[in-house]
N, C-alpha and C positions, 0 to 999 in steps of 0.2 A: 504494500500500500504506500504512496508515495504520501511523503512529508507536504504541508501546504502553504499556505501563509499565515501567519499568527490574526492578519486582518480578516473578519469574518465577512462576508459578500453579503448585499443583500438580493432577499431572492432566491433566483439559479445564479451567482455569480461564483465563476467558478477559477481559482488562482493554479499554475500547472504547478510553477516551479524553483519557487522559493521557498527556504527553509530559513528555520526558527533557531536562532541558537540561541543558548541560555546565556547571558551577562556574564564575563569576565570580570573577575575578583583575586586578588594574590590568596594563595591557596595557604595551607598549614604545611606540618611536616611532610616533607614526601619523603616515599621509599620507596628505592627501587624492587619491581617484583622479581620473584628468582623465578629460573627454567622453567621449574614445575607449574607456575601459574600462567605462562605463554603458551606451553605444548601440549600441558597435561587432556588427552584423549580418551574420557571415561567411556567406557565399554557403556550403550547404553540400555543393556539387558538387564544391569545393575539396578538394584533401588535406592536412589540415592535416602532414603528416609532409613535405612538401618544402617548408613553411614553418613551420615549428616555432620557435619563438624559444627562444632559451634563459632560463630561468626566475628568474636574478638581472636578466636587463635584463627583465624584465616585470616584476619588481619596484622595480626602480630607476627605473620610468615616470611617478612620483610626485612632486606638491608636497610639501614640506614645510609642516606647520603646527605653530603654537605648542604643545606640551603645557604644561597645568596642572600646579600645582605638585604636586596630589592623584594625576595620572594616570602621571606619569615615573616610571614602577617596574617591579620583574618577580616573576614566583611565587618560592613559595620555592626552587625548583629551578632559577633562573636562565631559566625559558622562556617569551618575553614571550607574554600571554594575553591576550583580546579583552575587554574590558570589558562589553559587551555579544552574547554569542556570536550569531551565525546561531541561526536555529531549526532552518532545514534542511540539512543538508552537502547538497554538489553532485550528491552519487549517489545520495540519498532520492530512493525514488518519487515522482510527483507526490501532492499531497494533494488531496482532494474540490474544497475550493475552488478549488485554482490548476486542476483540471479545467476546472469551471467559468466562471472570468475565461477561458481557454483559448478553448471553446467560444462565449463569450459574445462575444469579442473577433473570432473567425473568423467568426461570424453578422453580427454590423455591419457588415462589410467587405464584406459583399456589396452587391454594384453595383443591385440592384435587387429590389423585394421578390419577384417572382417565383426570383432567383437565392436568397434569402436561406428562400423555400418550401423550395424543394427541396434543402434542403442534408441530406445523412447522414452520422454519424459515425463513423468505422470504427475509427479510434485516434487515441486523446491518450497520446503516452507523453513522456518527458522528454527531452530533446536533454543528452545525458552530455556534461559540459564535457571540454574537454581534459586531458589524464595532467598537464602541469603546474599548471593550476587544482588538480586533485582532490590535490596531494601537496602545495600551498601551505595547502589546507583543512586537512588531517591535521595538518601540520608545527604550524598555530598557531591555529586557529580551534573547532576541533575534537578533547576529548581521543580519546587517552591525549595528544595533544600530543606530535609527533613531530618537531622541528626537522633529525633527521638524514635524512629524507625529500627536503631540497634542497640542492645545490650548497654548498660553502663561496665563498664572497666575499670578498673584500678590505674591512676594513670591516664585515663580520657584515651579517646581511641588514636590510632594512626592510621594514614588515610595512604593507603598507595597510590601512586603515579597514574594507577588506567587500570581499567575494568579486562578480564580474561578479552579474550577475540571473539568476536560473532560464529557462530556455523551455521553452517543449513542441511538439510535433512531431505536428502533425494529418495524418490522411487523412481526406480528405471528400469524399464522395460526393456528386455534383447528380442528383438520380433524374429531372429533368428536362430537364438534355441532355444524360445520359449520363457526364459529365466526371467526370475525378477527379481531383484536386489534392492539394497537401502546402505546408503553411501552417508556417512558424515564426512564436509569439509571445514576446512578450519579456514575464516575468512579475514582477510586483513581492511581494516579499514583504509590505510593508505590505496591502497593496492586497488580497489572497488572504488575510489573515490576518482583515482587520478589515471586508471589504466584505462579508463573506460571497458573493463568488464574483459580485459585480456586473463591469461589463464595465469593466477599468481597464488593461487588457493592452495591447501593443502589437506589431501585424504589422511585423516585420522582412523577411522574405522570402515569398514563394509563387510557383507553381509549377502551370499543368495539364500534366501528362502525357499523353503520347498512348498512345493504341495498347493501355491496360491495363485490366485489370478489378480492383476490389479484392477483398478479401476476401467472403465469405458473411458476414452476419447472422443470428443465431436469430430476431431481429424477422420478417426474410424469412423462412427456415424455413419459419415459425408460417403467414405469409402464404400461401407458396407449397403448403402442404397443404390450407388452405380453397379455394381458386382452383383445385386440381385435385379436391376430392372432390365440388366445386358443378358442375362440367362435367360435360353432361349424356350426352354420349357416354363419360365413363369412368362415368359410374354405370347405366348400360346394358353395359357389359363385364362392371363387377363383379356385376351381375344375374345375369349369361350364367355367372356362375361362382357363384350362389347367395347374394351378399349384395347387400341390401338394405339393411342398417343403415350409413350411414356413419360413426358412433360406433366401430364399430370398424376401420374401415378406418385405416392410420399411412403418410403419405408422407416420404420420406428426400429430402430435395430435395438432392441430391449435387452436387457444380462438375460443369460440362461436359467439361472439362479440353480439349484440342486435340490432335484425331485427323485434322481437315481447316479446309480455309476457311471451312466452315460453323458453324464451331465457334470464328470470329475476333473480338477481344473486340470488335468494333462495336456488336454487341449483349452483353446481360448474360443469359448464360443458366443454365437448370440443367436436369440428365436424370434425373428423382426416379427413386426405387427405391420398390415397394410392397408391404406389408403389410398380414396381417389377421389380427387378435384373433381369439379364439374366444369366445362368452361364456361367463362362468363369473364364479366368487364371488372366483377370486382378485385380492384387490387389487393385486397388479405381476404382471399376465396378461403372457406374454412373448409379444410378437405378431412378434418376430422371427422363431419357430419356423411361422409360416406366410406363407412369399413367394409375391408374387402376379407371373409368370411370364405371357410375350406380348405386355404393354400398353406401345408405346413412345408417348413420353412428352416434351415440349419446352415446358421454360416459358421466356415471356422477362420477365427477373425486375425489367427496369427498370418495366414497366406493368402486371406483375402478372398477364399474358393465358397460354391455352394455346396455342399457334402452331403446334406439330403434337402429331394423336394420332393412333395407329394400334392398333388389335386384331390384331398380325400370329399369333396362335398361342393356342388356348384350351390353356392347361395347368389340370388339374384343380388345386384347392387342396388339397395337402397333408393328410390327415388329423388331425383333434386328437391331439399326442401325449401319451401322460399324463405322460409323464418332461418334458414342457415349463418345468416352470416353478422358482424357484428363492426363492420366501421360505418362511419360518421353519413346521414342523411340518402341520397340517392345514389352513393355507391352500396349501398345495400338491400338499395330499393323500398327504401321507404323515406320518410319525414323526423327530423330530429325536434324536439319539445322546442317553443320560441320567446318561454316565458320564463326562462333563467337568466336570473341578472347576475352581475356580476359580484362576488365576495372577494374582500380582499382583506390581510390580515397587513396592518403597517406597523413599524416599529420604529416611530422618528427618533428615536435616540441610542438607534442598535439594539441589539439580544441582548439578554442579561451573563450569557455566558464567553467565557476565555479562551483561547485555545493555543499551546504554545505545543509545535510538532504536533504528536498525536494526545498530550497530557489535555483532557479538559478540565474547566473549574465552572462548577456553574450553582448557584446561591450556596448551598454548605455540603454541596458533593463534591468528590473528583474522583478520576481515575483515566488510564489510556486506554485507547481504541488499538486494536491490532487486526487482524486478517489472515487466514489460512486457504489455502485451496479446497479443503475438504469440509472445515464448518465455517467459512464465510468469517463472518463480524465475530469478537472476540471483545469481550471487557476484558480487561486486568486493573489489578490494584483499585478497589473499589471502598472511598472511604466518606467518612460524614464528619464535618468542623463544628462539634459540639461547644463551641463554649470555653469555658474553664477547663473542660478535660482533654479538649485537645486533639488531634486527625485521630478518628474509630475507625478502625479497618472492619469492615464489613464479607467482603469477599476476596480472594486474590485473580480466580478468576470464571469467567461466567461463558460459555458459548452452549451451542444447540450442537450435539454432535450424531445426532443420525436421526434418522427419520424411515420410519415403512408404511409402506400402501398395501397392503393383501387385500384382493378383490372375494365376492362370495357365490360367484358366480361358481358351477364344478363344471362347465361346460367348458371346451377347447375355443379358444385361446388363454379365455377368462382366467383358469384356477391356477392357470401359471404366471398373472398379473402381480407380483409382491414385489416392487421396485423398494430396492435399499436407495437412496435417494441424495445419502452423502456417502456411504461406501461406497456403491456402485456408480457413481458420478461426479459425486462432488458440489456442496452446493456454492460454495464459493468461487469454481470453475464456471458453475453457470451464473452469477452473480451478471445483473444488468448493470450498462453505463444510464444512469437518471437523466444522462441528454435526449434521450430519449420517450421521456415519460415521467413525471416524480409530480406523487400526490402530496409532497409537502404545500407550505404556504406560508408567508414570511421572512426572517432572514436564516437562512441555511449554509450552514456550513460543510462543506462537500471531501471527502478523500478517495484519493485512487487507490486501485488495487495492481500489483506488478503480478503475475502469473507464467510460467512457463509455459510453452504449449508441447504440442508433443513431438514434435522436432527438434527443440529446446531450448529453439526463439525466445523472447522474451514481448509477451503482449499486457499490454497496458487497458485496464475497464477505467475510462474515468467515471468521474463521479460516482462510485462505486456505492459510499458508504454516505448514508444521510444525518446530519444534525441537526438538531431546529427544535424551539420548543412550541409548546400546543397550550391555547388556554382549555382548562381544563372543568369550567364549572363552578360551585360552590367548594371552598377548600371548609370553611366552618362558620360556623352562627348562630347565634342565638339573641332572642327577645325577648329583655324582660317585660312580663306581663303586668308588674305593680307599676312601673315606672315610662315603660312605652318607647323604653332607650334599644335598642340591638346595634349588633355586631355583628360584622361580617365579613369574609376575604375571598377572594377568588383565589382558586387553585390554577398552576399553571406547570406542566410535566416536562422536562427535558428527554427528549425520545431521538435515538439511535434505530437507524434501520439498513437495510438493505432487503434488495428484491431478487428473485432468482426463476428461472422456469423450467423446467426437467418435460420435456415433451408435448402433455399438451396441459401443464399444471402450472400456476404459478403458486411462490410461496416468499410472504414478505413476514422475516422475520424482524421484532422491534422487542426493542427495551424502552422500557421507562423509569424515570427517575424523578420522584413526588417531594415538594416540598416537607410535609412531613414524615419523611424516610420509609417511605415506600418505594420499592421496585419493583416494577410489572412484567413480568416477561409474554410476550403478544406472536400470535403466529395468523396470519388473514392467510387466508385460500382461493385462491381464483383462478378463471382459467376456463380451459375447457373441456368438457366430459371427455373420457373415453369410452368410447358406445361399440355395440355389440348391432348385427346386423339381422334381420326376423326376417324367415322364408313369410310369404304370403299368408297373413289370419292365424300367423302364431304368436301366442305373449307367453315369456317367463315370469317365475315366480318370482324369479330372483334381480328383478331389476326394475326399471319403471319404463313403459313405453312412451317417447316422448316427441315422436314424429311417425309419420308410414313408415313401417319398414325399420325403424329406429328405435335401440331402446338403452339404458344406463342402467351398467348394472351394480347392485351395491357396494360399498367397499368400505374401506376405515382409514384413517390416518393417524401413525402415531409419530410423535416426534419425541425425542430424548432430551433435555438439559443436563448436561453436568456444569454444576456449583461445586468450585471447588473454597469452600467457606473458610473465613479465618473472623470469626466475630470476636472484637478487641482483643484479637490478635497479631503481633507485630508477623513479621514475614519466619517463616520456618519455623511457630510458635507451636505445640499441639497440644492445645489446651479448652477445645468445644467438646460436647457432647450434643447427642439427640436426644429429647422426651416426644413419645406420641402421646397426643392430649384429647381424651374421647370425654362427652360428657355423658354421665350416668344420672337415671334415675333415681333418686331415694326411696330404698326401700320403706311400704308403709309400716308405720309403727312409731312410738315415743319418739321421734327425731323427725317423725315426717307426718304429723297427726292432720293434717290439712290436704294431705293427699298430693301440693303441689313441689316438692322440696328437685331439683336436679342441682348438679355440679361437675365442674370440670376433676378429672383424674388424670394423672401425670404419672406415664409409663417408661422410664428408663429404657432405651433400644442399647445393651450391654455388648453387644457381637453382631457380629453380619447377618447370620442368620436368622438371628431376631428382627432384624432390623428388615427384613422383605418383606414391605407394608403394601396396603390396598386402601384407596378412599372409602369413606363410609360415610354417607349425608345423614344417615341416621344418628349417628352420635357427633357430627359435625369435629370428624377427626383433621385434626391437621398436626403439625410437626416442629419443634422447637429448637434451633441450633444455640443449645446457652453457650457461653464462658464460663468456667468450672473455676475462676480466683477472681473474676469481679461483680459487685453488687451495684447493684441502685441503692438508691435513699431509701428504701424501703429495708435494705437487705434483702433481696432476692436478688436472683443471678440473671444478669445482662443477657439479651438473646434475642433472636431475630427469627420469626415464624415463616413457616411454608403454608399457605392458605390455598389448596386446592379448587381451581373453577371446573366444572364441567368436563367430567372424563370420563373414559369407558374402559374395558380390558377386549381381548381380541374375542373374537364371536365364534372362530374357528373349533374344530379339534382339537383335544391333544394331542393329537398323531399330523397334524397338519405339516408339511413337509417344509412349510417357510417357519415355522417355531423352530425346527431343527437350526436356521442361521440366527434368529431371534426370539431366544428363549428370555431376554431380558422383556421380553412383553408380559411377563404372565405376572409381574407386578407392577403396581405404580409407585412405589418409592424403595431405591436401593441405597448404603450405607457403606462407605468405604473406609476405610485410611487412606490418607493420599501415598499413593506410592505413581513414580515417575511416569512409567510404563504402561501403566493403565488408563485409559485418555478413550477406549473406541467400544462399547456396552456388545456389539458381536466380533468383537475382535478386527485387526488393521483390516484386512482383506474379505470380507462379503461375499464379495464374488463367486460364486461357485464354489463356496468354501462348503467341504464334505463333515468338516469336524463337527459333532453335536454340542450345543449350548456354547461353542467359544466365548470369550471374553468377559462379563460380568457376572454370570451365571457363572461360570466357572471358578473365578476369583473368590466369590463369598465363604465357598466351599474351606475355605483356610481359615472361616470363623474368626477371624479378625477381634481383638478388642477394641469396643470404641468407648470404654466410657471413659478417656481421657484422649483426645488424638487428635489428628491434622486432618478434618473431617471432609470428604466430599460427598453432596448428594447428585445423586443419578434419581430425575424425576421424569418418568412415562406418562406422557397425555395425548388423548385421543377424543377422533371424533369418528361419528357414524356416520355416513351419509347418505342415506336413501333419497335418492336425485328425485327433484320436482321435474316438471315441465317448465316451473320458472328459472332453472338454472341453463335455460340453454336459449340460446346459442354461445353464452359466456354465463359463467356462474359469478353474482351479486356476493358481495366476499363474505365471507363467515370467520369468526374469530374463537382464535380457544388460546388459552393462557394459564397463567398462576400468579400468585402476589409473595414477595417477600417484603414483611413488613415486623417494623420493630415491636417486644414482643407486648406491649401495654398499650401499643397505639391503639385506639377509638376512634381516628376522625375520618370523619367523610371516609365514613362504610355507604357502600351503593350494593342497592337489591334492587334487582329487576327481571323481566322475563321476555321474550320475544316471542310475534302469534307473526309467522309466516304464512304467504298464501300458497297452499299446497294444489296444482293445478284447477286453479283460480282462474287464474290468464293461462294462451296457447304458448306462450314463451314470457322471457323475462320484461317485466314491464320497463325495466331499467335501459333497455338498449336503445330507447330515443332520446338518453341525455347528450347532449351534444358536447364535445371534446371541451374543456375549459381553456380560456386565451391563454393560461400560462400553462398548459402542455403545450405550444409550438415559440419555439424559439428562436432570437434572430441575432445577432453579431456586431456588436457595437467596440468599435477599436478593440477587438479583439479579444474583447472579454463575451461571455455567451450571459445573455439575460431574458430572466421570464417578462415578456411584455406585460406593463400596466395597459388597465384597461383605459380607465382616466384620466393617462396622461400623467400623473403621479411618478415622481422618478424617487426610488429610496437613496437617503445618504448608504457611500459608502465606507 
């Protein structure tokens, strides 16, 4: 994700290519770092949490050298400051360049040039140094400069010269034997800065892996549609079903996933799904709305070949529907609404919020923004400016790391529909550039995303990643009734997002950030069905018909969070615990003689295994991350709630053959210690992966203690979606989420419910709002801005 300008734009104003350094200051003692902190190459199979040092003797590892007489000094606020700061803190994305030396350094290495041919890149993302590097960074390298982020000392601390080296963390693909491998380099900052991304890097470790497939490619994709629509036995099916043009034909080259042996990642396969266009004048013809039904379909995607086809069933193609398609007025053939005025959000005196690199500050939060190829947007270092007591660490850090779609259809193609959606893809790789569309409003502040592709270029998403805040409603109030005086404040949320699409889905994942210390984590859903095609006067049970010929069939969506929580906890501290808090009735009798008595009860989660929880609205269970050495004024212990919204668990089998890659679904709250390596709930690889319950499922099993530890939760939420007729031609978004909120907050609690029209209307009534003036944009000396409607120009 590229660095931006510290000036926030209003708008879409978008900055490429300035960076933010922190203020120069004469620094304290320096010392020079010895060998072991330049080269040192930890294996990273390791956990670094049952070898953790403690972070004064990592700092005490030091020569001493002479300070000049110019340099022995400190800010004015007594906090000794680097002289010449880092460019980049430890938790910034990688940049273009260090992609590059990355890439550039993993291609040398190869043994031979035919090794060095076939290399593919699947992801360059950054190997996150450990909690005590990233809180030495903060504490003094890096403002706001936070010295109370480490240990006190005997002696006050010594502060090294420079932070270890950056690495990054490749998977690459050999398309020629198949292999996949995981390559750390060790990156120099000089070196990415000023080589322009020449090969100056250095392999610390690597690694082939057996037995795995990696991810899909769009490169492939792209591939795997020419390779099937050139094969001449499916262009003789598609005949047999009236086309000839394969301009309109669209193949979905789907993951195989692992239903048998044949399906075992030896090979590299995909089971495409097909489509066909209709012609016509519309420029975005939705060719979803006509699926091409009987052609099964086997590419082996390492040589590009078709390896099986079969014609087992002619189903007629779908009729052209005219309600099919979904842009703007009479390219879709109909009339756009004419009675929307314009809404605009102004902010004549700027945002309320900071932004220096990726650190934001906004009223009494902070924390960085980061980005991965695989979970997109990432928090880190997430804290709250209490007062008197000073930066509360809340989390270290926050992202959505996988996501499943299992369909419920058993018919063919349907019950093989179970897209992993950031294992098998990456949602971050599919991540939108917002020049393109962004439902923000106001002043936004935008970052880019750097991403390898799979030749191991270097491609650039701008505007990647969204900032902006949202007013929010009533934040609190009250009226007194004797007196006729009230009080009241409006709420206003700093929200973080990005948007992503995976075939014919979109999914905009967002954070929120509430003035009274709430966090909301939001997932909207939009997009377009994937429909199933009906011979003439048949309907399933298993779906909803929602055109001739057409029908949607049901499915579920789960997505993962891992929290990896540190509540008033400094960095590397492990000192939270989990209580699940159910409320119980009171038993009748002398303590409950009124019949009405309940209470909250508070359940210590001791171990892992305890700790594999399920919602329950009955007892309004929810979950409580304390601090086991701090209290409130009250004396009780400091903590930060999980409030569950609207979830479901999977509808399937137990024997269902996609539970076998995601057995982390059969709960909705999982309990870790943090350990390094654990980061992905079915394990790195998805794909066609044969192993039963990989990854978190499997982990618990070592029963872990947690009633004192470096806590992460893994929280699974889901939706049902039995499709309307109003969800098509594009589906109206829907939202499913949860709240982290502190653990005595009260304020601005919202209950509400939603009454949808369940084939009400023949399709979505929503499709005649017309495109709003700040989705098109236009170029103003060369900055890109959302036109006012008014004429209104915002300062910048």
């Amino acid at each position: 994700m590229a660095t931006t300008q510290e000036k926030t734009t209003p708008c879409c104003v978008h900055n490429d290519t300035a960076k933010s350094l922190p203020p120069q200051a004469p620094p304290a003692l320096l010392r020079k770092p010895s060998d072991d902190w330049a080269v040192a190459a930890p294996d990273p199979s390791e956990d670094p949490s049952r070898k953790r040092s403690a972070v004064a003797t990592m700092i005490h590892s030091f020569e001493t050298v002479t300070d000049s007489p110019t340099t022995n000094a400190a800010s004015a606020k007594g906090i000794p400051i680097m002289v010449r700061a880092q460019t980049s803190h430890p938790l910034d994305p990688l940049s273009a360049a260090e992609i590059s030396v990355a890439v550039a350094t993993v291609r040398a290495a190869g043994a031979t040039p035919e090794v060095r041919d076939g290399m593919r890149f699947f992801e360059v993302a950054l190997v996150e140094p450990d909690k005590n590097v990233v809180a030495l960074a903060d504490a003094y390298f890096f403002p706001p400069f936070q010295p109370s982020l480490l240990p006190k000392t005997k002696g006050g601390p010594v502060i090294p010269s420079k932070l270890p080296p950056r690495k990054a963390r490749l998977v690459v693909y050999n398309k020629k034997s198949n292999e996949t491998s995981i390559w750390i380099v060790q990156l120099s900052e000089v070196h990415a800065a000023t080589r322009g991304g020449h090969h100056r890097g250095k392999v610390v470790w690597s690694k082939v892996v057996p037995d795995v497939q990696p991810p899909m490619d769009a490169v492939e994709y792209a591939e795997c549609e020419a390779v099937v629509k050139d094969f001449p036995l499916f262009r003789e099916a598609m005949k047999r079903r009236g086309i000839e043009d394969m301009d309109l034909v669209m193949v979905d080259a789907w993951c195989a996933g692992y239903h048998s042996d044949a399906d075992a990642p030896s090979r590299r396969l995909a089971k495409p799904l097909i489509f066909c266009r209709t012609e016509s004048d519309c420029p975005m013809e939705n060719g979803y709305a006509r699926p091409v039904e009987g052609i099964h379909i086997l590419v082996d995607m390492q040589n590009m070949v078709v390896i099986e086809f079969e014609d087992r069933k002619l189903v007629p193609l779908p009729p052209a529907d005219p309600l099919r398609n979904y842009t703007p007025g009479e390219t879709r053939g109909g009339v756009d609404r004419s009675d929307v005025k314009p809404l605009q959000i102004i902010q004549p005196e700027g945002p309320s919020f900071r932004v220096n690199g990726h650190f934001v500050q906004w009223q009494k939060w902070n924390f960085r923004i980061g980005f991965t190829p695989r979970e997109g947007l990432v928090i880190y270092s997430v804290a709250y400016i209490d007062g008197s007591r000073g930066r509360r660490p809340v989390a270290h850090r926050l992202s959505f790391v996988e996501m499943v779609v299992p369909y419920g259809d058993p018919n063919e193609p349907h019950y093989r529909k179970n897209a992993f959606d950031a294992g098998e893809d990456g949602l971050g790789k599919n991540a939108h550039s917002l020049k393109k569309g962004c439902d923000c409003l106001g002043y936004i502040k935008y970052f880019d995303a750097h991403l390898t592709n799979f030749n191991g270029g270097v491609e650039t998403i701008e505007n990647c990643v969204c900032l902006h805040e949202e007013d929010h409603g009533i934040l609190w109030k009250h009226q007194d009734w004797r007196s006729g005086l009230a009080e009241v404040r409006r709420s206003r949320r700093l929200t973080v997002s990005f948007i992503c699409t995976v075939a014919n889905y979109e999914y905009g994942f967002f954070w929120h950030f509430y003035q009274d210390g709430k966090i909301e984590a939001e997932v909207k859903l939009t997009g377009v069905l994937s429909l199933g095609a009906l011979q003439p006067g048949e309907t399933r049970k298993y779906g909803t018909t929602i055109a001739p010929g057409l029908y949607a069939p049901v499915h579920q969506h789960f997505f993962v969070a891992r929290m990896d929580m540190a509540v008033d906890c400094k960095p590397g501290e492990g000192f939270n615990q989990v209580v699940e808090v159910n409320v119980k009735i009171e038993e009748p009798g002398k303590n409950n003689v009124h019949n009405n008595a309940f209470y909250a009860e508070e359940e210590l989660l001791r171990s892992e295994l305890q700790a594999m929880r399920d919602c329950n609205t009955l007892s309004a269970r929810h979950w409580i991350v304390r601090n086991t050495r701090n209290v409130n004024r009250t004396g009780q212990l400091t903590g930060y709630k999980l409030v569950p919204g609207s979830n479901c668990l999977p509808l399937a089998g137990s024997e269902a053959k996609f539970l076998r890659r995601a057995a982390f679904l059969k709960h909705n709250l999982w309990v870790t210690p943090y350990a390094r390596d654990e980061m992905y709930p079915g394990g790195e690889f998805p794909n066609q992966n044969p192993r039963v319950g990989e990854g978190l499922a499997t982990w618990v099993k070592q029963n872990r203690s947690l009633e004192e530890a470096d806590i992460v939760l893994w929280y699974v939420f889901g939706i049902t979606h039995i499709p309307r007729l109003e969800d098509w031609p594009v589906m109206p978004v829907e939202r499913i989420g949860f709240m982290l909120m502190n653990r005595l907050s009260k304020s601005n609690y919202c209950m509400s419910f939603v009454m949808q029209p369940h084939g009400f209307f023949n399709c979505s009534p929503a499709v005649d709002v017309p495109p709003s003036a700040g989705d098109v944009e236009v170029k103003d000396n060369g900055i890109s801005v959302k036109p006012i409607q008014n004429g209104l120009i915002a300062k910048l």
